[in-house]
C-alpha positions in Angstrom: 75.4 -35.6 -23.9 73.3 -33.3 -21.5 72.2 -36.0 -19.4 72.1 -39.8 -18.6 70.1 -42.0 -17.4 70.7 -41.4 -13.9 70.4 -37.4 -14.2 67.6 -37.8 -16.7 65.1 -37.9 -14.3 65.6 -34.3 -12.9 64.0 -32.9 -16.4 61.0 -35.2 -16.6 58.2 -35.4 -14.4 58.2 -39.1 -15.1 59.4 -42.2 -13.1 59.6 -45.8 -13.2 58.4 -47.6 -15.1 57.1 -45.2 -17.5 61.0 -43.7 -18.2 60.9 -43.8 -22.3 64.4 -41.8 -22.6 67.5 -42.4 -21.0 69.7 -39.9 -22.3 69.4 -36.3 -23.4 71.8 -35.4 -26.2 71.3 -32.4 -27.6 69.4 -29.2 -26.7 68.6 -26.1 -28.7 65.4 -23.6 -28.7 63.5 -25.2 -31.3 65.2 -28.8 -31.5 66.3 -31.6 -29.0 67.5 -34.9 -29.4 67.4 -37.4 -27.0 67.9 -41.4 -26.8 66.6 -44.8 -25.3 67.8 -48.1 -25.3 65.1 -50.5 -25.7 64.8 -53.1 -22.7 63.1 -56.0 -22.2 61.3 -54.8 -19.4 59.8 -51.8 -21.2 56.4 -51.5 -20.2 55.6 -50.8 -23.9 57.6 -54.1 -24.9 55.8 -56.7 -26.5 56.6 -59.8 -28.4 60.4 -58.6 -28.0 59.6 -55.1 -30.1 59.1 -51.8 -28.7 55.6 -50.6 -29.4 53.9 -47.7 -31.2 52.8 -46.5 -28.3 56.0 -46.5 -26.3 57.5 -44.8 -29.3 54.7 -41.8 -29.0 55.7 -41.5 -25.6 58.9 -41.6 -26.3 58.7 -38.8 -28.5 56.5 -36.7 -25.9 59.2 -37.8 -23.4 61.6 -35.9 -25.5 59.8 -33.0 -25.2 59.4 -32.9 -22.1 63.1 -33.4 -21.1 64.0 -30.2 -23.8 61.5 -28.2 -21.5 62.6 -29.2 -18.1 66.5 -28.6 -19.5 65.4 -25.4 -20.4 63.5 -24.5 -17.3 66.3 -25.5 -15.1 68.8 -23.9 -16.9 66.7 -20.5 -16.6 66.3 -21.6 -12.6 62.6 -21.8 -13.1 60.7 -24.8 -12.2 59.7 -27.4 -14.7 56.4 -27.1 -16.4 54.2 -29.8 -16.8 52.8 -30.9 -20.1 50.0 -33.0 -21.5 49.7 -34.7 -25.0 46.8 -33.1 -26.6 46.8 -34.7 -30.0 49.3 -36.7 -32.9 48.3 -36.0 -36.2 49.7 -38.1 -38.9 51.6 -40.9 -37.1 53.5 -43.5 -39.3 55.4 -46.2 -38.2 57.7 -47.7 -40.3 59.1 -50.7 -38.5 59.0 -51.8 -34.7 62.5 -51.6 -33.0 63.4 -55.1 -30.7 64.4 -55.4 -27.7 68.6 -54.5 -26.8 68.3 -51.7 -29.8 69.2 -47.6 -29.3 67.5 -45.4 -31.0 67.5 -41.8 -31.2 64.3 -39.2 -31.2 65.0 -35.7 -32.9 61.7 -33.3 -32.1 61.8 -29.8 -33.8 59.7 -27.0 -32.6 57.5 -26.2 -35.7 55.0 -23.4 -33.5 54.2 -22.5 -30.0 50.8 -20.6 -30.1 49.6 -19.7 -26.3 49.6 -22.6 -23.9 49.8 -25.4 -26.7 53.5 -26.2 -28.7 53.0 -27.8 -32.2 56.2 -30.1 -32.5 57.7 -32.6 -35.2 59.0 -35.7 -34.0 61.5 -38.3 -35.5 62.3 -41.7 -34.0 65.6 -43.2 -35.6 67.5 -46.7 -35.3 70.9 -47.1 -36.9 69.8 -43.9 -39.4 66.8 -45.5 -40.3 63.2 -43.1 -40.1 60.9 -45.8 -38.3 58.4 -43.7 -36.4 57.4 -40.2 -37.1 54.5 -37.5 -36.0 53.0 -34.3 -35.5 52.1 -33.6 -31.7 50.5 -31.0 -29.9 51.4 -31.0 -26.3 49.3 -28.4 -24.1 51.8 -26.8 -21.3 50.3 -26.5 -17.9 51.8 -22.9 -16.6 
């Protein structure tokens, strides 16, 4: 594990209460893996199930924590980025409250200012949310 949930927060520009990873597991140029364990006072909680929407910003969360790794790794400062479209978002099943799950994003292009990524949300090795996302990266 790269980071926890107490170091997370030096590769997102994020904070409370809109912290949708806690953990960043795995880092590579074009993939990164990262984790969250769903509590009950998740913004994006309702009815004791994480939402679709906490688990698109979860995903873009991962993202962002690859690219602020990487940045600090290089000693450069962390860029900012901004969701600019999800194409082809399927949830399979809502995750409930006290469950980890792990998000797995693969670089698929990076064309100027704008990164084309694949995202993957997993519980126990179950698929339950996937996308497309274009994130446009403020340099």
């Amino acid at each position: 594990m790269i980071a926890q949930e107490q170091t997370i927060i030096q590769y997102i520009p994020h904070r409370a209460p809109m912290i949708m990873v806690d953990g960043l597991l795995a880092y590579e140029e074009k993939s990164i893996e990262s984790s969250l364990t769903i509590q009950s006072s998740n913004v994006f909680v309702e009815d004791g199930a994480f939402t679709p929407p906490g688990m698109v910003e979860n995903i873009a969360q991962t993202v962002a924590a690859g690219a602020g790794y990487q940045a600090l790794s290089n000693e450069k400062p962390i860029p900012l980025g901004f969701l600019a479209g999800i194409k082809s978002l399927k949830i399979h099943k809502l995750p409930p409250v006290g469950t980890d799950i792990t998000t797995k994003v693969r670089v698929i292009n990076q064309i100027m200012n704008i990164g084309i990524v694949y995202g993957e949300v997993w519980q126990n090795g179950t698929l339950i949310a996937e996308c497309e996302m274009r994130i446009f990266i403020q340099k």
